[in-house]
C-alpha positions as a Markdown table, in Angstrom:
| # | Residue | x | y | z |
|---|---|---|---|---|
| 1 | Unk | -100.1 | 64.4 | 32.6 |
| 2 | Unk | -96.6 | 65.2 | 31.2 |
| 3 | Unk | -94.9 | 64.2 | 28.2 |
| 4 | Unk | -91.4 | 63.7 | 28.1 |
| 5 | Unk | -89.1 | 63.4 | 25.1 |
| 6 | Unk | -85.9 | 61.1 | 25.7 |
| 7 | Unk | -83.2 | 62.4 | 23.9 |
| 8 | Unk | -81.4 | 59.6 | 21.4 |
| 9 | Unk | -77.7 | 60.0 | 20.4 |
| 10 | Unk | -76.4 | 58.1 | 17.7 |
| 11 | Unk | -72.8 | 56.4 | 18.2 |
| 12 | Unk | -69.9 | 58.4 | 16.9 |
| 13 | Unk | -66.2 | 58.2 | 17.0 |
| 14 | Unk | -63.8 | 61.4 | 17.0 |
| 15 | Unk | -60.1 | 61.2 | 16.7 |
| 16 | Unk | -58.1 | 63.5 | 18.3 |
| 17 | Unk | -54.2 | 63.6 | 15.7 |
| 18 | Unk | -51.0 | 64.4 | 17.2 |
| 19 | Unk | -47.9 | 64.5 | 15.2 |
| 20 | Unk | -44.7 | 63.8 | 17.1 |
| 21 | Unk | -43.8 | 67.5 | 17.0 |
| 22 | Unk | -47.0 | 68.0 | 19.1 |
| 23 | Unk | -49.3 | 69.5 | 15.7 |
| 24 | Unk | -52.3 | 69.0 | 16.3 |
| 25 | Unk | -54.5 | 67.7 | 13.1 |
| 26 | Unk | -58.0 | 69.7 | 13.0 |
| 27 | Unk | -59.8 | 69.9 | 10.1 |
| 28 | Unk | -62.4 | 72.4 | 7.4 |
| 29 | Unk | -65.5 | 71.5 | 7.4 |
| 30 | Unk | -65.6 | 71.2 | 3.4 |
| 31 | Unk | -69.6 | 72.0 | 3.2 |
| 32 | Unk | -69.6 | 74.8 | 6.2 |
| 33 | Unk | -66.4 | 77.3 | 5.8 |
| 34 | Unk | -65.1 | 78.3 | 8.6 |
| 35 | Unk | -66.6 | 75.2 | 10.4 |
| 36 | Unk | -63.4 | 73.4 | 12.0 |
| 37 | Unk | -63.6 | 69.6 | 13.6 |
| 38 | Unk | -61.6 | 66.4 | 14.5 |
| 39 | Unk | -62.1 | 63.7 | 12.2 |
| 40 | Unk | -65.6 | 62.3 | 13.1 |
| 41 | Unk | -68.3 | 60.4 | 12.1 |
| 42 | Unk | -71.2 | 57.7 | 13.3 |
| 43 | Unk | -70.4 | 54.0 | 14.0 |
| 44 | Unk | -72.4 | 52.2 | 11.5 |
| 45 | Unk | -74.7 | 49.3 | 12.2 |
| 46 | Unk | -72.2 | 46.1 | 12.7 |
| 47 | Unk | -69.5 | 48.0 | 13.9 |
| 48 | Unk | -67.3 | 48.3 | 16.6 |
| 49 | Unk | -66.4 | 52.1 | 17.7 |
| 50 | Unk | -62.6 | 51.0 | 16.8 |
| 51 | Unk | -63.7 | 50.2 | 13.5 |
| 52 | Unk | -65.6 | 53.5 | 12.7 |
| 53 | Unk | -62.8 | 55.3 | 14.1 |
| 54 | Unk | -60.5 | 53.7 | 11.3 |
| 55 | Unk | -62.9 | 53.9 | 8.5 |
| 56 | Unk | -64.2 | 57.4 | 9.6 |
| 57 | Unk | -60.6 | 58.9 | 9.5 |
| 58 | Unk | -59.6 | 57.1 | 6.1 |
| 59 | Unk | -62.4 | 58.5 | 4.5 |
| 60 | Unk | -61.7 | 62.5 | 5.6 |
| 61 | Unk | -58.0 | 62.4 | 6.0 |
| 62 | Unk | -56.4 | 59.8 | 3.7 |
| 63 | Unk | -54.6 | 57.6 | 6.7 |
| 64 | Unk | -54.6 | 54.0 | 6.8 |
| 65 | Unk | -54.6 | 52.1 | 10.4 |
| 66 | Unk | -51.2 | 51.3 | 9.9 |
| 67 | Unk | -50.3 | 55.3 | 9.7 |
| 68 | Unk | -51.1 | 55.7 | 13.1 |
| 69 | Unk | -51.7 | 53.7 | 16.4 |
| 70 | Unk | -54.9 | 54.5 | 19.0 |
| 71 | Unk | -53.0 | 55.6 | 21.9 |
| 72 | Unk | -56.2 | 56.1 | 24.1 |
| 73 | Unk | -59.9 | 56.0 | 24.2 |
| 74 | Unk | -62.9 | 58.5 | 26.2 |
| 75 | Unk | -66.1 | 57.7 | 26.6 |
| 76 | Unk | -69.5 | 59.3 | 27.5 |
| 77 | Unk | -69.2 | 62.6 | 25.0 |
| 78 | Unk | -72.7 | 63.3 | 23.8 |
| 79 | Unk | -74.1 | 66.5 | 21.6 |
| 80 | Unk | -77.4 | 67.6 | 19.8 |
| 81 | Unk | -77.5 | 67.8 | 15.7 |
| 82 | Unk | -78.9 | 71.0 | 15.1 |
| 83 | Unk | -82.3 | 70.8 | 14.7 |
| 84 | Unk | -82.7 | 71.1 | 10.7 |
| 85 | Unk | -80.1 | 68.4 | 10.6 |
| 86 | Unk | -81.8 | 66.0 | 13.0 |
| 87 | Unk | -84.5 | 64.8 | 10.4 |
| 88 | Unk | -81.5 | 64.2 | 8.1 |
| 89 | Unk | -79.7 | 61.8 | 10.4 |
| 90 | Unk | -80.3 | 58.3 | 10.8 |
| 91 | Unk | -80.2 | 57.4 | 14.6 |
| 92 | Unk | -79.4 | 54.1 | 16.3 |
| 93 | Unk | -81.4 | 53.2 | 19.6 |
């Protein structure tokens, strides 16, 4: 008999910022120096990836919707917490 584990990811939304001079927008993790990232986080139950996009980079960078326009969307990215963080996280089937 074999067991296998299935893998679960949890929703997230990353935005990729571009200035119109081309500056890219990438960001300090606050808790991990050194740690750099896009603005990110988890969809929440209830909502739609656009609006944990929105909500995700008002809360780390300060910018409302009407700051900035979505220009284009990707799908299908997927990673592993590290495993001390895994417990910590709340994941959606």
């Amino acid at each position: 008999m074999y067991l296998v584990a299935m893998v679960r990811y949890r929703p997230n939304v990353a935005a990729v910022v571009v200035n119109a001079a081309g500056r890219l927008l990438i960001c300090e993790r606050a808790s991990i120096p050194g740690a750099w990232q896009f603005p990110q986080g988890g969809v929440d139950m209830g909502e739609s990836p656009e609006q944990a996009l929105f909500r995700e980079v008002r809360e780390e960078v300060g910018l409302e919707p009407r700051h900035y326009k979505v220009i284009g969307q990707r799908t299908g990215y997927r990673y592993l917490y590290p495993q001390d963080v895994r417990g910590k996280k709340r994941v959606i089937t």
